[in-house]
C-alpha positions as CSV (number, residue, x, y, z in Angstrom):
1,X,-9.7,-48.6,22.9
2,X,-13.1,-48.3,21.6
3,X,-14.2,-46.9,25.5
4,X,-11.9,-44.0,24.8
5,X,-12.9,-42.7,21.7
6,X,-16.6,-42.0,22.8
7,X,-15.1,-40.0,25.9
8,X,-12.7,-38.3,23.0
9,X,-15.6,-37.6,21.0
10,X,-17.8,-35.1,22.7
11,X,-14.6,-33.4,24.3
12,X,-13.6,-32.3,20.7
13,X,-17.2,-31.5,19.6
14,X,-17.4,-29.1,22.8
15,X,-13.8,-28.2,22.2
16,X,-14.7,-27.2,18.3
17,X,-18.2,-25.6,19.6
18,X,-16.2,-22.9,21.5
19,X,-13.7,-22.5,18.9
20,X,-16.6,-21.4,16.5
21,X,-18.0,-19.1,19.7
22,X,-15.1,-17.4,20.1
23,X,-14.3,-16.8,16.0
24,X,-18.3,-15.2,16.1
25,X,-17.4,-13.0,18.8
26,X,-14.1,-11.6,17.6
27,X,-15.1,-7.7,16.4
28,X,-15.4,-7.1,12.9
29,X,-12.5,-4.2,11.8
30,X,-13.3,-2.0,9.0
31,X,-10.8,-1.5,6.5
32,X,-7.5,1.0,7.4
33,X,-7.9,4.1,5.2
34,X,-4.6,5.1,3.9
35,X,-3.6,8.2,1.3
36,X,-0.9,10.0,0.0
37,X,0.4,13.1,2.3
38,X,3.3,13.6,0.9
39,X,6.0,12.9,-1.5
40,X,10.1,13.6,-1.0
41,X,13.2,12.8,-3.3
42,X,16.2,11.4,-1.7
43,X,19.5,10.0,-2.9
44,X,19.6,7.3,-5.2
45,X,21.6,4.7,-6.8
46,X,22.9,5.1,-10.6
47,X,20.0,4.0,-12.3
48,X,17.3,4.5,-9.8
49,X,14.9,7.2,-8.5
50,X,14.5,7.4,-4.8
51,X,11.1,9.0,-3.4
52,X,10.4,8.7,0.3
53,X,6.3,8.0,-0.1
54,X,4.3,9.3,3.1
55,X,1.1,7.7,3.7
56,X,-1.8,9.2,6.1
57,X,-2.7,5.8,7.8
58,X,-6.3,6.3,9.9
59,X,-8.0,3.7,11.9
60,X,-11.5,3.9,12.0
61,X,-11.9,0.8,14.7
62,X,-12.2,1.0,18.3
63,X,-9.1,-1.2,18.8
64,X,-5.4,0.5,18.3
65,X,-3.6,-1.4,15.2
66,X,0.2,-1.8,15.8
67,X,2.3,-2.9,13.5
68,X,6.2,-3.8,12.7
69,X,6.6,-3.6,9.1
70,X,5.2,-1.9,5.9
71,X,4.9,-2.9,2.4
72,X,3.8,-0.6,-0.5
73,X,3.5,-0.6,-4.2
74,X,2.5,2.6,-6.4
75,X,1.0,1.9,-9.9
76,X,1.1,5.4,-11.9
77,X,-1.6,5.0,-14.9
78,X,-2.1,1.3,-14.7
79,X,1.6,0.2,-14.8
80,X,3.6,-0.6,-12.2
81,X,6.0,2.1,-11.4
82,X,7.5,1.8,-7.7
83,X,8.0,-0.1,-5.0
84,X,9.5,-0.3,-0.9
85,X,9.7,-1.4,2.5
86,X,10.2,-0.1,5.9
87,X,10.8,-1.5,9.5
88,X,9.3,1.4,10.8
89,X,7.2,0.0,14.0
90,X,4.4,2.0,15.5
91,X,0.1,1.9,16.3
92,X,-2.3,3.6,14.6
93,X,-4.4,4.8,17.6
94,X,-8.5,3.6,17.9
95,X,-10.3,6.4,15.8
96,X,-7.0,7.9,15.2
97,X,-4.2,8.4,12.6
98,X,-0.1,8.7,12.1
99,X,2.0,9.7,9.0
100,X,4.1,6.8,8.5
101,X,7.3,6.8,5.6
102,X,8.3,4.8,3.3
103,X,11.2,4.9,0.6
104,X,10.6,3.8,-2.7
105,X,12.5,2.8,-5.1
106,X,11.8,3.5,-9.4
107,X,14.5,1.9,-12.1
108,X,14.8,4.7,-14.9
109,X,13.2,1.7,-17.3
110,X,10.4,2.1,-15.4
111,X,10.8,5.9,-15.3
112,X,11.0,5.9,-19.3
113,X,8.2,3.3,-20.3
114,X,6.0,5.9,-18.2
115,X,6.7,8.5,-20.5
116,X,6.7,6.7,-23.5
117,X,3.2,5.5,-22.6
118,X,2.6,9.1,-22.0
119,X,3.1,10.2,-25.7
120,X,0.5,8.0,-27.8
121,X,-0.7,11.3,-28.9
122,X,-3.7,11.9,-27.1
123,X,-3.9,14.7,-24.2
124,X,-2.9,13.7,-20.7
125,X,-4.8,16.0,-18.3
126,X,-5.0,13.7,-15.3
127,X,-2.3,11.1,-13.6
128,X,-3.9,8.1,-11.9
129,X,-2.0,6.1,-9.5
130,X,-3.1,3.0,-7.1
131,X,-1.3,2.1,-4.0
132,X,-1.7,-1.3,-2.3
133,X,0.4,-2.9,0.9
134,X,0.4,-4.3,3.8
135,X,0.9,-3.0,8.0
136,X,2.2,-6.1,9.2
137,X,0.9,-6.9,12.5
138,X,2.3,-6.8,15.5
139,X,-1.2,-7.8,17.4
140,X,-3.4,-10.6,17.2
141,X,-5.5,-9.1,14.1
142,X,-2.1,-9.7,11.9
143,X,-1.3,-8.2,8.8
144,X,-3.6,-5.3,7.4
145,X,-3.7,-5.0,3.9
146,X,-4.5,-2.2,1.9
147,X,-5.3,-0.3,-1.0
148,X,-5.6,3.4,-2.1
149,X,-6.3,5.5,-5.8
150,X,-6.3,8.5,-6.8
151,X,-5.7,11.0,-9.3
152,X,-4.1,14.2,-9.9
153,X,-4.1,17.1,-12.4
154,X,-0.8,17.6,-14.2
155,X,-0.1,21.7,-14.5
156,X,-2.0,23.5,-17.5
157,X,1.0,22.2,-20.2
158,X,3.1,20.1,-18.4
159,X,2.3,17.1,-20.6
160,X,2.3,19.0,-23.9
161,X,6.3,20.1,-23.0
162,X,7.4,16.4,-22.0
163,X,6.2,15.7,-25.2
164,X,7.7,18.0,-27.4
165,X,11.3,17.7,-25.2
166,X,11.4,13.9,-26.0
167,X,10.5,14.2,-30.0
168,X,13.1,17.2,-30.5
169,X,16.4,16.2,-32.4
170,X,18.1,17.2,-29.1
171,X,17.0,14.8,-26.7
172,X,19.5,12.4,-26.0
């Protein structure tokens, strides 16, 4: 017994040696950059908001990334606000990009503790939001997770009506 764990041994160490060889060699992949291109409503579901979310997905490695599956949640001004899935299956080509869609879904309660948060009294110029998810991998490289923020500029008195439509006597 003892004769064939010293033959074991440096079969494992050679075994583990190439292991690490091959985990050095495996290409590092910069991150996936992904952004907001678009935004659509579609049907929802009594007390829901539906938004089909379109994210710019571009690959700045020299290896394609496919994937089966994506994941996202949106945080609009540091609260979460919605989230979705899709099935949708496709490859980001090497050095290359592709619009992929998502629906979304956003209760009303989250919908309402938005605005609520809105009217603290101070100006709201600007609307940050934060997106983070994950391509899940159909390749050897596996799941690609990311993250995105950004902000926009609400229309010159957009915030200032809100505002005044949810304190008058009228609002239901």
């Amino acid at each position: 017994m003892r004769f064939q764990s010293h033959r074991l041994l440096p079969a494992l160490l050679v075994l583990a040696s190439l292991l690490l060889a091959a985990c050095a060699s495996m290409p590092s992949r910069d991150p996936l950059q992904v952004s907001v291109a678009g935004i659509e409503s579609l049907p929802g579901e009594g007390m829901e908001l539906r938004l089909l979310v379109k994210l710019r997905v571009q690959n700045p490695n020299d290896a394609p990334v496919e994937f089966n599956g994506v994941s996202l949640n949106l945080d609009v001004m540091g609260r979460g606000f919605a989230s979705g899935v899709s099935d949708q299956a496709g490859t980001v080509p090497r050095f290359g990009e592709t619009v992929i869609a998502v629906p979304v879904t956003v209760s009303v309660l989250r919908m309402a503790r938005q605005v609520l948060g809105m009217l603290d009294g101070k100006p709201v110029d600007k609307v940050s939001y934060s997106l983070s998810g994950k391509l899940n991998g159909a390749s050897l490289f596996g799941t690609q997770r990311f993250t995105s923020k950004g902000e926009f500029e609400l229309p010159r008195g957009a915030a200032d009506s809100a505002s005044t439509a949810m304190r008058s006597p009228d609002f239901p």
